[in-house]
C-alpha positions as CSV (number, residue, x, y, z in Angstrom):
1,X,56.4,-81.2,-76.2
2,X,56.9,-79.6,-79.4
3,X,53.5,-79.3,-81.6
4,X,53.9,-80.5,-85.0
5,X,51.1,-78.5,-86.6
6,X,52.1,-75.0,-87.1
7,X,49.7,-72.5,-84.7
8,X,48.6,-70.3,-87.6
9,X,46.9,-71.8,-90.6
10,X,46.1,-68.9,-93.4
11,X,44.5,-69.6,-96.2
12,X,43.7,-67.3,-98.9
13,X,43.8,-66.0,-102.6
14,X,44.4,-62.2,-103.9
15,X,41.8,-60.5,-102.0
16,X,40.4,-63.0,-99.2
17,X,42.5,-64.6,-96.2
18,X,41.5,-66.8,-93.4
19,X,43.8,-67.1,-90.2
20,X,43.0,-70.7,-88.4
21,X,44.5,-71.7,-85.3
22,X,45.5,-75.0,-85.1
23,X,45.9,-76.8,-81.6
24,X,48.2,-79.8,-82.5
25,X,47.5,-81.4,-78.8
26,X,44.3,-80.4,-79.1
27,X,43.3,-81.5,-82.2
28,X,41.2,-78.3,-82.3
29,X,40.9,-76.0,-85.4
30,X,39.6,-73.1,-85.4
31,X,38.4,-70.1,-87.6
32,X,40.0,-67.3,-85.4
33,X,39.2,-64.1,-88.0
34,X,38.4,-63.3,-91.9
35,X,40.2,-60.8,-94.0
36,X,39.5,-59.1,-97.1
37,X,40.4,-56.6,-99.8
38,X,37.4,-54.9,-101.5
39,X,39.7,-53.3,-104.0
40,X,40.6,-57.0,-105.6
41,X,37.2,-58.3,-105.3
42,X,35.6,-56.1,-108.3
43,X,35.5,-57.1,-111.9
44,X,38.9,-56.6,-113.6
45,X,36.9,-53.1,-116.0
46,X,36.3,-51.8,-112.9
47,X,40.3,-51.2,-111.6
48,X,40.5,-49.0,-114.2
49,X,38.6,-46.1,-114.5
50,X,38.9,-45.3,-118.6
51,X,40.2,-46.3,-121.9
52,X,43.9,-45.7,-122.4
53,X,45.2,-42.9,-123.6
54,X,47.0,-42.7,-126.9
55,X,50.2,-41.4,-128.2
56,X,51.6,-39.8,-131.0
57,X,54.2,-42.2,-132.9
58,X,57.3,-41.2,-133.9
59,X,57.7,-39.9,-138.0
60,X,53.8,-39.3,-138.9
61,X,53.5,-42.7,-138.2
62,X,49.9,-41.8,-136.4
63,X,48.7,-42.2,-133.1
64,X,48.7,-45.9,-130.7
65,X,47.6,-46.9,-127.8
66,X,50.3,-47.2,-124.8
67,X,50.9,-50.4,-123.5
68,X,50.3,-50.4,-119.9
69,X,53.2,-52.5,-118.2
70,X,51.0,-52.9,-115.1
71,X,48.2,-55.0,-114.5
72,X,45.7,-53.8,-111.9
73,X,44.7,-56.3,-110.3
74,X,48.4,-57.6,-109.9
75,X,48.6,-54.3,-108.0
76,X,45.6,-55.0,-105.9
77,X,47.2,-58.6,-105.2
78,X,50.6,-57.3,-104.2
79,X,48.7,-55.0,-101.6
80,X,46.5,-57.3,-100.6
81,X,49.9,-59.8,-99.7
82,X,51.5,-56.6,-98.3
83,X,49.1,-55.8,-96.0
84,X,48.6,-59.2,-95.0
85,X,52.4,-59.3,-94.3
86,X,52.0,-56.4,-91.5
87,X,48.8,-58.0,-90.4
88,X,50.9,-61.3,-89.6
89,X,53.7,-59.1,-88.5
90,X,51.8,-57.5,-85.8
91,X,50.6,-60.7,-84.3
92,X,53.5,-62.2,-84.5
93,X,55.1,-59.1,-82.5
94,X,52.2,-59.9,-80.6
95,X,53.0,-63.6,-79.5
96,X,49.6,-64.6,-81.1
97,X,51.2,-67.6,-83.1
98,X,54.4,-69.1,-83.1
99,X,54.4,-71.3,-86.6
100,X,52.5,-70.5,-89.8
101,X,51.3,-72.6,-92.5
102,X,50.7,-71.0,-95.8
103,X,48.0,-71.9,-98.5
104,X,47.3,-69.9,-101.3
105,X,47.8,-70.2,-105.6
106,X,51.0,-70.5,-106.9
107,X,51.3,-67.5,-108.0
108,X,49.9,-65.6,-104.8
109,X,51.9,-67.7,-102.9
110,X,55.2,-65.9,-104.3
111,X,53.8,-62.5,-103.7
112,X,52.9,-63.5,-99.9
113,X,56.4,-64.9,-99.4
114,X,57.8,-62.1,-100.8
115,X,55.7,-59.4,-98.8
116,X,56.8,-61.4,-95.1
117,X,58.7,-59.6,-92.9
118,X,62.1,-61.9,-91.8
119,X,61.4,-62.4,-88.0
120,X,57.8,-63.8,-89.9
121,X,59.3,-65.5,-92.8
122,X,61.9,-67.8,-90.6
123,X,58.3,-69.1,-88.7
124,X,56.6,-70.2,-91.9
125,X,56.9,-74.2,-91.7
126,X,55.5,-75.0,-94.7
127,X,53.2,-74.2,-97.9
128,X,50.4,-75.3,-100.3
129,X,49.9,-73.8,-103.4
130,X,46.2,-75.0,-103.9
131,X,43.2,-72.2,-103.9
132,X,41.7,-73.7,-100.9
133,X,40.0,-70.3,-99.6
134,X,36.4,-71.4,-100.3
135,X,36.5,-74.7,-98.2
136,X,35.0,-75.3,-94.9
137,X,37.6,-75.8,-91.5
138,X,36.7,-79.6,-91.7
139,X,37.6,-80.4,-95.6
140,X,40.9,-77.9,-95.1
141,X,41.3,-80.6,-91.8
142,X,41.0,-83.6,-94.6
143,X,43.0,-81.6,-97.5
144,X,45.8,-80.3,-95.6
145,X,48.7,-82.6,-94.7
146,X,48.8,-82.9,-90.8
147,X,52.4,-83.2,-90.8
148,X,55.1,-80.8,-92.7
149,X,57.0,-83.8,-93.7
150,X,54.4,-84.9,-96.0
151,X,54.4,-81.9,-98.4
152,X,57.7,-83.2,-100.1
């Protein structure tokens, strides 16, 4: 018999990620490991290490600041969801889970999805894009739909 539940919850934001096993015939969930980027967790003044530089303008028309086109703690997010990707790619290659559930913000969501490797992509069965990282197992157990069908 086919479990409904997918076997891999993950739950996380930009920097944190939990991985939850979940045991449809069981009913069991459990907290199986914890993972974490120090590099997003600091302040956003302390990704960069200075002021910006500036730049002469063309004509005389004095000196500006550069606008800098990257945020840095977009770049610590997209390597936090990047190396989460191989982390779930390994297991995966592994046979540690066969389904995944994803939870995460809207807009790390996209950044996760986008970081998945296809053999890993094809097993995610469905998504939440609620920052539920801080919750315990049992109010993810109440907040999470038990069944896919019910996140249309």
């Amino acid at each position: 018999m086919k479990a409904s539940k997918p076997d891999w919850l993950i739950v996380c934001d930009a920097s944190r990620a939990r991985v939850i096993h979940v045991d449809s015939v069981e009913d069991d969930w459990r907290e199986l490991e914890h993972l974490a980027s120090e590099e997003g967790r600091g302040r956003p003044g302390t990704l960069v290490s200075d002021r910006p530089g500036r730049a002469n303008r063309p004509k005389g028309l004095g000196r500006q600041a550069p606008v800098d086109a990257v945020d840095p703690s977009d770049s610590a997010s997209r390597r936090f969801a990047v190396n989460l990707g191989r982390h779930l790619e390994r297991a995966f290659d592994a046979h540690e889970f066969d389904g995944l559930f994803l939870v995460a913000p809207p807009r790390f969501l996209g950044q996760l999805r986008d970081a998945l490797s296809p053999p890993v992509r094809r097993r995610v069965r469905g998504s939440l894009d609620k920052d539920l990282i801080g919750l315990s197992v049992a109010e993810l157990r109440r907040r999470i739909p038990a069944r896919q069908e019910k996140l249309s």
